[in-house]
LOLORO-574834 format. One record per residue (C-alpha): residue in one letter; z, y, x. Coordinates in steps of 0.25 Angstrom, whole numbers. Example, Ala and Ser with C-alpha at 12.3 -4.5 7.8 and 13.67 -1.06 7.14 Angstrom:
BEGIN
a 31 -18 49
s 29 -4 55
This chain:
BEGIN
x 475 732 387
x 466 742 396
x 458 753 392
x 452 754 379
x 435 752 381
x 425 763 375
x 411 755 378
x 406 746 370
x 395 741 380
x 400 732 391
x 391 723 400
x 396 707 396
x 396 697 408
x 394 682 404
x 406 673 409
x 401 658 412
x 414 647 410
x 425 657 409
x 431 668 400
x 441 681 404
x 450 685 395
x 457 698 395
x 467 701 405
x 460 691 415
x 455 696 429
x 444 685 434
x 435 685 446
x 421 680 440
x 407 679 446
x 396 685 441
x 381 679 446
x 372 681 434
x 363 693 434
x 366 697 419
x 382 698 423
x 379 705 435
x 371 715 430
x 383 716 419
x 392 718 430
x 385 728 438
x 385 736 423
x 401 734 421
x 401 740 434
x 393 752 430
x 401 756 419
x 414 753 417
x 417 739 424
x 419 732 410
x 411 721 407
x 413 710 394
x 415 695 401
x 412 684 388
x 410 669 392
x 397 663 388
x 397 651 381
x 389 640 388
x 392 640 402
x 379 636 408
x 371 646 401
x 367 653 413
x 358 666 405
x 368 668 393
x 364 675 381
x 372 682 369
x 372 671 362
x 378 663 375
x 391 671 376
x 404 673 369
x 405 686 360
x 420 689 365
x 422 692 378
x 432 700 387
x 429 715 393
x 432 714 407
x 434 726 418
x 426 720 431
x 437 724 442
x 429 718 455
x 415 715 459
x 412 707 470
x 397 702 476
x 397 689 481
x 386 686 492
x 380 675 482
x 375 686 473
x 386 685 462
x 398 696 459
x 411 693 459
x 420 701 448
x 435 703 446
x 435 706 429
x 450 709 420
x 447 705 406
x 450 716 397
x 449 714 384
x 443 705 372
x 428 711 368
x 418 706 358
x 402 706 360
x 397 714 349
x 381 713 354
x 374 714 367
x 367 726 370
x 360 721 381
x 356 707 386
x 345 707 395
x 351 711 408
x 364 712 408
x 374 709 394
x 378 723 388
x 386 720 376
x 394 729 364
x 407 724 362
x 419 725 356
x 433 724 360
x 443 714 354
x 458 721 356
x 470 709 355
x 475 707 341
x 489 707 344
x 503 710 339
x 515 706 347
x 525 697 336
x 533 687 338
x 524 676 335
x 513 681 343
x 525 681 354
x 529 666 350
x 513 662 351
x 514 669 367
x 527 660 369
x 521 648 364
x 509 650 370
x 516 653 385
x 523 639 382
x 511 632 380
x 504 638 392
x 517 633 401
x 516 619 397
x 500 619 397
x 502 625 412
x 514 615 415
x 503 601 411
x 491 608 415
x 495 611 430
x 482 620 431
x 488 634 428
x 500 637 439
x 514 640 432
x 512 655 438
x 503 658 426
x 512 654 418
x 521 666 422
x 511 676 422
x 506 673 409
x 521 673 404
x 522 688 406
x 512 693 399
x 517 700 386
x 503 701 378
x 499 690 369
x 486 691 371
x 485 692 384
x 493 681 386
x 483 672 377
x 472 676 387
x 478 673 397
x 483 661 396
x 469 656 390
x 465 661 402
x 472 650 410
x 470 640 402
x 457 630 404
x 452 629 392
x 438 630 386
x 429 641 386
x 427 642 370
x 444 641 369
x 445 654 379
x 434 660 372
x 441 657 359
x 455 663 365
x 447 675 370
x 440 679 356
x 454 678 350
x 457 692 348
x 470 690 339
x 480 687 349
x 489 679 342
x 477 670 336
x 475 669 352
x 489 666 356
x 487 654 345
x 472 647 350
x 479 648 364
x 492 641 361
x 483 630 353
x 474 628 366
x 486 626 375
x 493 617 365
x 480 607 366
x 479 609 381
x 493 606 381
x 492 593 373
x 480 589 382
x 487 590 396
x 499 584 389
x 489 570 386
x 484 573 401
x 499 573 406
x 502 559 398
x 491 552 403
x 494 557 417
x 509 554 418
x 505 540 410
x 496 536 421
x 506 542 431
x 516 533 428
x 511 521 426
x 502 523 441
x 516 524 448
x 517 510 444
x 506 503 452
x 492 507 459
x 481 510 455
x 475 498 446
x 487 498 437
x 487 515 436
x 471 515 431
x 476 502 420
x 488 513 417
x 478 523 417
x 468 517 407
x 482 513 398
x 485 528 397
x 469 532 393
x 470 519 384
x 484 524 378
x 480 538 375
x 467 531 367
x 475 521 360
x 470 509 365
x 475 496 369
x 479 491 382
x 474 480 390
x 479 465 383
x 486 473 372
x 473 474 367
x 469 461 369
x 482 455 361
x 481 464 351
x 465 461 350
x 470 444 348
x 479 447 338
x 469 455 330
x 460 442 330
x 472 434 329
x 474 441 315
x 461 440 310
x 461 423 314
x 460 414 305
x 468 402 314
x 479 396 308
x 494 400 309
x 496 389 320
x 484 395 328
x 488 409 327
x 503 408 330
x 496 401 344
x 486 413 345
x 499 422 343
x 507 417 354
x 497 418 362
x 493 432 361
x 507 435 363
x 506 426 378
x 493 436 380
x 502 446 377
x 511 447 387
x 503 443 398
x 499 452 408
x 485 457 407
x 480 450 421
x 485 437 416
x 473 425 419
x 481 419 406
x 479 429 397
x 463 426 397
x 467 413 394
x 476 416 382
x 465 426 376
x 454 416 378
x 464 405 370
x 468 415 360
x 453 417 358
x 449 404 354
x 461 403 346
x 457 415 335
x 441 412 339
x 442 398 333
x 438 397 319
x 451 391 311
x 448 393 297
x 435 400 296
x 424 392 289
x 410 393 282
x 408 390 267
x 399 375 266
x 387 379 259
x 390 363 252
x 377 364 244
x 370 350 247
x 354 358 243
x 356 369 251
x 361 360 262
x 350 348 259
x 339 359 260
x 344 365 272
x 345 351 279
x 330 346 275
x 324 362 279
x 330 359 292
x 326 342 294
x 316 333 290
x 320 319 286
x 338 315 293
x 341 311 277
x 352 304 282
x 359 316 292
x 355 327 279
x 362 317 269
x 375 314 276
x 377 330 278
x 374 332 262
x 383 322 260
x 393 327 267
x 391 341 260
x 391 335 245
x 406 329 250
x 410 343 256
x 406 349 242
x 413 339 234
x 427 338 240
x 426 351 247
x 433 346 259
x 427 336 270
x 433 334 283
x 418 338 291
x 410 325 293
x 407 321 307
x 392 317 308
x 384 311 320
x 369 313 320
x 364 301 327
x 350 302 332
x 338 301 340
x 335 317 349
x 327 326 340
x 329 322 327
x 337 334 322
x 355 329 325
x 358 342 329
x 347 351 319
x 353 344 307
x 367 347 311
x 364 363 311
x 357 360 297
x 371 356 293
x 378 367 297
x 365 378 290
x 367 368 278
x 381 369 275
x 382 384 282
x 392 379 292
x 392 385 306
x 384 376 317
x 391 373 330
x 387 364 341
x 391 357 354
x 383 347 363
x 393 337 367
x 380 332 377
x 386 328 390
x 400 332 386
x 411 324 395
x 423 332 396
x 434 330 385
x 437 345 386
x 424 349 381
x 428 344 366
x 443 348 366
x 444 359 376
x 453 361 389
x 466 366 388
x 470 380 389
x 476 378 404
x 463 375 411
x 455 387 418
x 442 389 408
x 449 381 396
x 439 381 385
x 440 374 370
x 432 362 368
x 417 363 361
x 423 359 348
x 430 371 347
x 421 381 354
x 411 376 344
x 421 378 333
x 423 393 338
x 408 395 340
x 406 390 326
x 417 401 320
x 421 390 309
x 429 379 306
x 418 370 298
x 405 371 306
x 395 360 309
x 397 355 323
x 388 347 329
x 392 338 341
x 378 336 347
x 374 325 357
x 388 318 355
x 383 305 361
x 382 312 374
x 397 315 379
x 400 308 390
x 416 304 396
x 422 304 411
x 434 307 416
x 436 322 408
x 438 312 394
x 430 309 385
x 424 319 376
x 421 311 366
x 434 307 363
x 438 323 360
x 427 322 350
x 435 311 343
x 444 321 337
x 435 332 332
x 426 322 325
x 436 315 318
x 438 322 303
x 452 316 304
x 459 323 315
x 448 336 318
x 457 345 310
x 465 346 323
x 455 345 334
x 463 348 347
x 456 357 355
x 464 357 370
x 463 372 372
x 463 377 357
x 477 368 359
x 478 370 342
x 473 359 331
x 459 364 327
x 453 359 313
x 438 353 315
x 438 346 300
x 430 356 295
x 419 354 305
x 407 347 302
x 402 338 315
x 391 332 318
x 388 325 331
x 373 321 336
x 370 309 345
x 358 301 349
x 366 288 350
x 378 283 344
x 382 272 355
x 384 283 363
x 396 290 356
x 409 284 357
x 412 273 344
x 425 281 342
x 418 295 341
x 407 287 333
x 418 282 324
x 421 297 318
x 406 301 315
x 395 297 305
x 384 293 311
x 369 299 305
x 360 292 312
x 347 302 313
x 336 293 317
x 322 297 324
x 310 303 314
x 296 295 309
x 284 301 312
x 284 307 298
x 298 316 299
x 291 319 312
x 279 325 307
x 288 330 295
x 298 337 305
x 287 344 314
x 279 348 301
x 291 354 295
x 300 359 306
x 295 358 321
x 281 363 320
x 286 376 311
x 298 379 322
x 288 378 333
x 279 385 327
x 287 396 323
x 293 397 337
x 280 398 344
x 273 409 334
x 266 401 328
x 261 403 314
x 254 391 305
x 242 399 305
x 243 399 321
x 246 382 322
x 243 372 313
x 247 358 315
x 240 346 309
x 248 333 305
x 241 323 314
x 244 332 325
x 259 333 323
x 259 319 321
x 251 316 333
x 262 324 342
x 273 316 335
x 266 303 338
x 259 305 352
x 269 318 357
x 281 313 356
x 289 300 353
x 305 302 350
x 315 300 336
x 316 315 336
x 308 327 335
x 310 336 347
x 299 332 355
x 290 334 343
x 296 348 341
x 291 349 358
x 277 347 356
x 276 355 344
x 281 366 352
x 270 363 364
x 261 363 354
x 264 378 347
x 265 382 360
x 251 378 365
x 246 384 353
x 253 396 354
x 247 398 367
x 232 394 362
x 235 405 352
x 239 417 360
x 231 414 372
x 220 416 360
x 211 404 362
x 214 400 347
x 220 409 336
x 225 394 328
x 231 381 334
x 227 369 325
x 234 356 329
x 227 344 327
x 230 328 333
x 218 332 345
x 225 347 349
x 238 339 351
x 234 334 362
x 228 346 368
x 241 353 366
x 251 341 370
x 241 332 380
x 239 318 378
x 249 310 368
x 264 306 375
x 266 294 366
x 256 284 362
x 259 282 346
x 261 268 341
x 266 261 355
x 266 249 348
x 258 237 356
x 241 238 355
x 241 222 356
x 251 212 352
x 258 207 367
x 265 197 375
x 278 197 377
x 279 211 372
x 287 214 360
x 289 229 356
x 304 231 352
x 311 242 345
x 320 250 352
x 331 262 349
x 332 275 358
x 342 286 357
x 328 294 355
x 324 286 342
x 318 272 341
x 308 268 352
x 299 253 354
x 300 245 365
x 290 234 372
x 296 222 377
x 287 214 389
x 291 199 394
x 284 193 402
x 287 176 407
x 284 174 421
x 283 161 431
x 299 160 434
x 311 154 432
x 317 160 422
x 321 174 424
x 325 184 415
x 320 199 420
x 322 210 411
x 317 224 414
x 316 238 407
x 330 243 411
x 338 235 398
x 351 238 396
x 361 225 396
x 359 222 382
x 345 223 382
x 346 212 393
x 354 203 384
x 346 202 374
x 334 199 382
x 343 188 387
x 346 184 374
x 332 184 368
x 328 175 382
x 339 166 378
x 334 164 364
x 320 162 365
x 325 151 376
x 333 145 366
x 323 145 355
x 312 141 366
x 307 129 357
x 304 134 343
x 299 147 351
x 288 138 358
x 293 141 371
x 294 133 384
x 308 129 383
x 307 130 398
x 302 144 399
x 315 149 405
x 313 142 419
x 299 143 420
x 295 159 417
x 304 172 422
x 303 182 410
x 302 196 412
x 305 206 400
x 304 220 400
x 306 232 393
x 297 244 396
x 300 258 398
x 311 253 410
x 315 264 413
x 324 269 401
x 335 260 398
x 335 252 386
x 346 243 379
x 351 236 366
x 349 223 360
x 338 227 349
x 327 223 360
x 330 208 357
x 323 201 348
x 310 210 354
x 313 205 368
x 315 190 362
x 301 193 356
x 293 197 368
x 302 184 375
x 294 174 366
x 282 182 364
x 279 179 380
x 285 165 381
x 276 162 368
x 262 170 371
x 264 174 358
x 260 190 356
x 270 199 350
x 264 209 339
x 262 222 343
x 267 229 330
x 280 223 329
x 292 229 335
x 306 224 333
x 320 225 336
x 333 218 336
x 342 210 343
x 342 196 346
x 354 185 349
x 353 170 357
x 350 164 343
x 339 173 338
x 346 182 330
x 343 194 327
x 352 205 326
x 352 219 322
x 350 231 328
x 351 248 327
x 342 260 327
x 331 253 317
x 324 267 313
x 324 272 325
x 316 260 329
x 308 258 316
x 302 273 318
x 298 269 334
x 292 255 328
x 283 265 317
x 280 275 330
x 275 265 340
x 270 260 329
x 272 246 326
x 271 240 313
x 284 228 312
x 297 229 314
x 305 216 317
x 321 220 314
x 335 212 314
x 336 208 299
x 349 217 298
x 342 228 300
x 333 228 289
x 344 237 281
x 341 248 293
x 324 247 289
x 328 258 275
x 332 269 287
x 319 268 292
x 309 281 286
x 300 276 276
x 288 281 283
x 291 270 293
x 296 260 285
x 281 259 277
x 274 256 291
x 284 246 297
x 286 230 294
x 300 229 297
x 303 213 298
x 318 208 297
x 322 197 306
x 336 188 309
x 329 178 318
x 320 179 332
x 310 168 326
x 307 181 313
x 303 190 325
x 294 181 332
x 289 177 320
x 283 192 317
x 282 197 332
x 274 187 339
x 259 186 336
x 254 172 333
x 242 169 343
x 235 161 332
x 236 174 323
């Protein structure tokens, strides 16, 4: 082992990422001055000097504290000066030593040591840990390929256990704190066991190393480059355990599939078709397809549902918190609630809102579904033409897609929503078919439990649905889609729901979204009711609900521009904040006229009066009609020319007048069409109010429709034109006889300022409309 050392004393010299161990003879470089100057005092004495590693290798002026207490005494054999001003030495580690304290540590370390001889006793399983430990190190040098098979056979001759440890740490690369520990094991055979466990899990690594290698290996002998980085990625994704490309996928559709609550039927169907997207390759264009199919399949709700809340209060409150006045709409839905609750089963009812724009079809709809806590789903059938839109396409087109009905049951997540069919009066047909025969099936309580959707391909249950459909006229719907809904007829609001409506629901939502407090805004009542009057003339409320938010917004800006702190709004600041009235109110006659009689007429918008002129011109008995009328419009003016020629004697009339006079008759506003026979006994009226010189009364308006004999026949939309006759307002109302059931539709309010007069006969009409000269 060398000679035995008397001093105690030794110079130490830091070692920066790298440790000697006894027995090893190493070139190192020494460049700081401290080492230097440690050097230069080995070289003095008796060139030993102690070589211990420092912990931290970027500590460039280490302390005590920085470097490691055990360390090897080393016999510096060479010294070299380089010409960059650092000393090259050959040292040959000697032995183990122990830093007892530093002596000195300003300009150079002097330490006291101690030396740490080998613990060792040569018996056989010291011998069988060297054997074992040789063995590891030849398959560690066999995988590594780092360490040539030559050290191999020149570590296999030496005889010395603990020798042999240190060298073969020596060549192993291995962390500075594992060499440190190998070196500050004095017990050799404790030594010979640490090192045999470092080579085991060094082993192990390179083994993992080797797999990964040889399985990416293989599999790039295949094919190029694409396919050896997917192989690649399947090795990393192997050794973390995770899945591979569509395995995933499959496995991730199953999983849902599981958890589904479709129907055996559905799920055998969602089965088979996993296992087609099993086996297709992962670049099939199919594949999408399938997992977009399989998808809808196990997205769909089939048996979810929510519990009706069936308590007719609750649902009652809600309804009246969220609209003014639609009795008839809120009583057919509680009605529909109080069955549901008594046989606890209904097939869904299929109502149709039919109404004037504005008055609150598809509002009252979503107070259905927050009533009975359903979920809301809704699709606008406005300008739909295509048969595919309600019943899909099939799953062979490019872009196949399900139809709305079952894209809304998905968005609705489950099987007894409130769907509302809005605007259903608006589909049209051409040469793709005819949509609204597709919505024959679905709204038909008798056969919906297996609507056919063309890309679901499987029977789907839509009983549970409850529909509603909004139009604004029935004649526009098909008879045979008519045929499967209730019809609620909503009609347009009197000025009072109005004024109700704004009071309790507009004004506060407009208010509210424009920041506006009470004490901010105040509204009087004649000023609301001045805009409803003068602002704005429809059945509905929307453009009410527009001026109101004109008017919040004007005073908002009055208000944070700081010329007022509070908006009051009286009958005079409308017109500051709106202009000048739109709409004289009460467009009924200032003077009983001429040939001029005022008719009542129906609009999809509501209820609307019309003036209807004649004029009797030098001719020879021509008929013109003007003001864009529609055929039948044109036939009953024919027809009521006809019967004032026939009744020309008792009427005081020139029998004559036919060959003698050309009559004109027109109807204002020409440029929207108008049409329907209603405007009869009012043009007949007009007829013999200008043949006679007798006036017509300017507060009567009328309606109905007329035949050859004098007849008179009756007709539709009767509130609707009772609430125009109250807002143009006129004070009579001549009506067919047969209508006089319809008058107890007509709001009460109404009713109390209106003289309705029943009439069978034309001589009752000119009997109440023409204004006797000698009165």
């Amino acid at each position: 082992m060398g000679k035995k050392i008397e001093t105690k004393q030794i110079p130490l010299l830091p070692l920066r990422g790298i440790l000697v161990y006894p027995g090893m003879v190493l070139h190192l470089d020494v460049g700081r001055e401290k080492s230097v100057k440690a050097l230069e005092q080995a070289m003095v004495g008796d060139n030993l000097i102690l070589l211990s590693t420092q912990e931290e290798v970027h500590i460039e002026e280490p302390t005590a504290e920085d470097i490691y207490k055990v360390g090897t005494i080393a016999m510096v054999r060479q010294m070299l000066k380089l010409p960059n001003g650092t000393i090259r030495v050959l040292v040959e580690g000697l032995h183990r030593a122990k830093i007892i304290r530093y002596t000195n540590e300003n300009e150079l370390f002097l330490v006291e040591i101690e030396e740490l001889p080998d613990k060792e006793e040569v018996n056989p399983e010291t011998e069988a840990l060297m054997r074992a430990v040789l063995h590891h190190f030849e398959q560690y040098i066999r995988l590594s390929k780092k360490i040539s098979p030559e050290t191999l056979a020149t570590v296999s001759d030496i005889e010395e256990p603990g020798r042999l440890a240190d060298i073969i740490s020596s060549h192993l690369s291995l962390k500075m704190k594992d060499k440190q520990m190998i070196l500050e094991t004095s017990d050799v055979r404790l030594r010979l066991e640490k090192l045999l466990n470092i080579l085991n899990n060094e082993r192990e690594v390179l083994e993992l190393e080797r797999k990964i290698g040889q399985r990416v290996k293989k599999q790039m002998e295949k094919t190029q480059k694409e396919y050896y980085l997917r192989e690649q990625m399947k090795a990393i994704q192997k050794e973390l355990g995770e899945k591979e490309g569509r395995a995933g996928e499959v496995e991730e559709l199953r999983q849902q599939l599981k958890a589904s609550d479709a129907p055996d039927i559905i799920k055998q169907k969602a089965e088979k078709e996993i296992e087609r997207l099993e086996k297709m390759p992962a670049t099939s264009a199919e594949g999408s397809v399938i997992r977009t199919y399989v998808d809808w399949l196990l997205q769909l709700p089939w048996g979810k549902r929510t519990e009706d809340n069936l308590d007719i209060q609750h649902a009652e409150k809600i309804l009246d918190e969220d609209h003014y006045g639609l009795e008839k709409a809120k009583d057919r839905v509680l009605e529909y609630l109080a069955v549901q609750k008594m046989v606890e089963k209904l097939k869904g009812p299929i109502l149709c809102l039919v109404g004037p724009p504005g008055v609150g079809k598809t509002s009252i709809a979503r107070s259905v579904a927050r009533a009975i806590g359903r979920k809301f789903v809704r699709i606008s059938l406005g300008g739909v033409r295509d048969e595919a839109e309600i019943r899909g396409h099939r799953r062979t087109y490019v872009g196949a897609m399900p139809g709305r009905i079952i894209q809304g049951m998905k968005t609705a997540g489950t099987v007894n929503p409130v769907f509302l069919l809005d605007e259903i009066d608006k589909m049209a047909s051409d040469f793709r078919g005819d949509p609204s025969a597709a919505l024959l099936e679905v709204l038909d309580p008798e056969q919906n439990h297996t609507f056919s959707d063309h890309y679901i391909e499987e029977p789907y249950d839509l009983s549970k649905v409850m529909f509603i459909a909004t139009a604004n006229a029935v004649h526009n719907i098909p008879r045979p889609l008519l045929d499967r809904m209730e019809v609620l007829y909503i009609s347009g609001y009197t000025e009072v729901e109005k004024l109700k409506i704004a009071q309790g629901y507009l004004l506060p939502k407009q208010m509210k979204d424009h920041g506006l407090t009470k004490d901010k805004l105040q509204f009087q009542e004649e000023a609301l009711v001045k805009v409803i009057r003068q602002y704005t003339r429809e059945a509905g409320v929307r453009n009410l609900e527009r001026e109101l938010g004109s008017i919040c917004r004007k005073a908002t800006k009055i208000i944070v521009s700081g010329e007022k702190k509070r908006v009051i709004v009286t009958p005079k600041t409308v017109e500051q904040l709106l202009g000048k009235p739109k709409y004289r109110y009460g467009t009924a006659e200032k003077e009983d006229l001429l040939g001029a009689a005022t008719g009542l007429a129906w609009t999809e918008a509501g209820g609307d009066t019309l003036t209807i002129e004649v004029t009797v011109l030098s001719g020879k008995g021509k008929l013109t009609l003007t003001g864009k009328l529609g055929d039948v419009m044109k036939e009953s003016a024919q027809a009521a020319f006809s019967y004032i020629r026939s009744r020309a004697g008792a009427l005081q009339i020139d029998p004559e007048f036919h060959e003698k006079h050309d009559i004109h008759i027109h109807v204002p506003e020409g440029a929207i069409p108008k049409d329907g026979p209603s405007a009869g006994i009012t043009m007949a009226t007009a007829l013999v109010s200008a043949l006679t010189g007798k006036k017509v009364s300017r507060e009567v308006g009328m309606t109905g429709e007329i035949t050859l004999r004098g007849a008179i026949l009756p007709i539709g939309g009767l509130k609707e034109k009772a609430l125009s006759a109250h807002r143009a307002g006129l004070k009579t109302v001549i009506l067919p006889a047969d209508n006089e059931k319809d008058i107890d539709d007509i709001p009460e309010s109404v009713r109390k300022d209106l003289t309705f007069i029943p009439v069978k006969h034309m001589d009752e009409v000119l009997k109440h409309a023409l204004v006797d000269k000698k009165k």
